[in-house]
N, C-alpha and C positions, 0 to 999 in steps of 0.2 A: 454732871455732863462733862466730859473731856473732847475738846476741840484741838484738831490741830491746825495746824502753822504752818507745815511745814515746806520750807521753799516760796511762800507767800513774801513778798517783801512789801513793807510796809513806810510809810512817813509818816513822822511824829514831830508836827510843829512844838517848839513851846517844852524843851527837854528836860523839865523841873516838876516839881511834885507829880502831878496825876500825868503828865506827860511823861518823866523817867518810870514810872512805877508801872505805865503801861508799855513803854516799849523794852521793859525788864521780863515782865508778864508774857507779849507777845513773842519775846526771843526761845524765852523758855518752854515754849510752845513750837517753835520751828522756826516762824518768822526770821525774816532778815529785814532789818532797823536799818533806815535814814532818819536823824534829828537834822534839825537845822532851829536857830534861832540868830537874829541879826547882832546878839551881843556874841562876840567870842571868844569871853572868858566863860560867861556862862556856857556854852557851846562847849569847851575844853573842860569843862568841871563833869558834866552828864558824859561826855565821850570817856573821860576816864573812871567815872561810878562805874558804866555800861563796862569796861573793861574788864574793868575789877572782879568783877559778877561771871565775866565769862561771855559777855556779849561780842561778838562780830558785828560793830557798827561802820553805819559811816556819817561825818559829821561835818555838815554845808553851811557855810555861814551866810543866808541869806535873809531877807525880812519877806514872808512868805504871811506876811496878813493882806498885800498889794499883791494884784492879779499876773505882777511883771513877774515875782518874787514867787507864787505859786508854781506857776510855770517853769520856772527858770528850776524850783528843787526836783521836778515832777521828771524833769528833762537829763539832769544828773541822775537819777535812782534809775533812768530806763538807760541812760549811756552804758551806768555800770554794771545794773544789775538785769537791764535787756527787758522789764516788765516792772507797772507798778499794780497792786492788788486793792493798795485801802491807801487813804490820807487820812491822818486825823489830825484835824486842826483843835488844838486845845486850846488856844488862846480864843478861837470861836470872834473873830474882831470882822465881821462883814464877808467873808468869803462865801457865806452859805450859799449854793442854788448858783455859782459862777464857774463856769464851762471850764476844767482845768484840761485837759485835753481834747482834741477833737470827737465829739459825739459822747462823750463823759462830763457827767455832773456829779458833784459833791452836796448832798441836801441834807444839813446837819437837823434842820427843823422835821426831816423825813423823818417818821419812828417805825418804815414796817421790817 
């Protein structure tokens, strides 16, 4: 099955392993990528894999497992890119089922 992306923008807590590998995955599909992680080396290591590869990122150094820090990347990705489509928090540390925009929930524990 082939899905696309395209023009979907997406956020990608946690820019390392299954984190890079999905918003490599999701680019290549159409998507446009925001990573954010509160380390910003680590941050600066996946903005320039994601480069390398051909990715159009953009990369926020926030701690986006606190609801300040959800908000605050969710609020960047619509400044810039005017809509957000999906979050995915990979790091999974408490955010499930917590309001990241007005009348939008994120339910990682959701599977339908």
């Amino acid at each position: 099955m082939n899905h696309s992306f395209a023009d979907r923008v997406v956020c990608i807590t946690n820019p390392t392993g299954l984190g890079l590998l999905l918003a490599s995955q999701l680019a290549g599909a159409g998507a446009r990528i925001v990573i954010s992680t509160p380390d910003v080396d680590e941050l600066a290591r996946a903005h320039e894999e994601l480069t390398r590869r051909g990715v159009d990122v953009l990369a926020y150094p926030c701690d986006a497992t606190k609801e300040s820090g959800m908000r605050e990347l969710v609020g960047v990705a619509l400044r810039w890119f005017g809509r957000v489509d999906a979050v995915v928090d990979v790091s999974l540390r408490g955010l499930a089922s917590r309001p990241l925009v007005d009348g939008v929930r994120f339910d990682a524990k959701k599977s339908e």
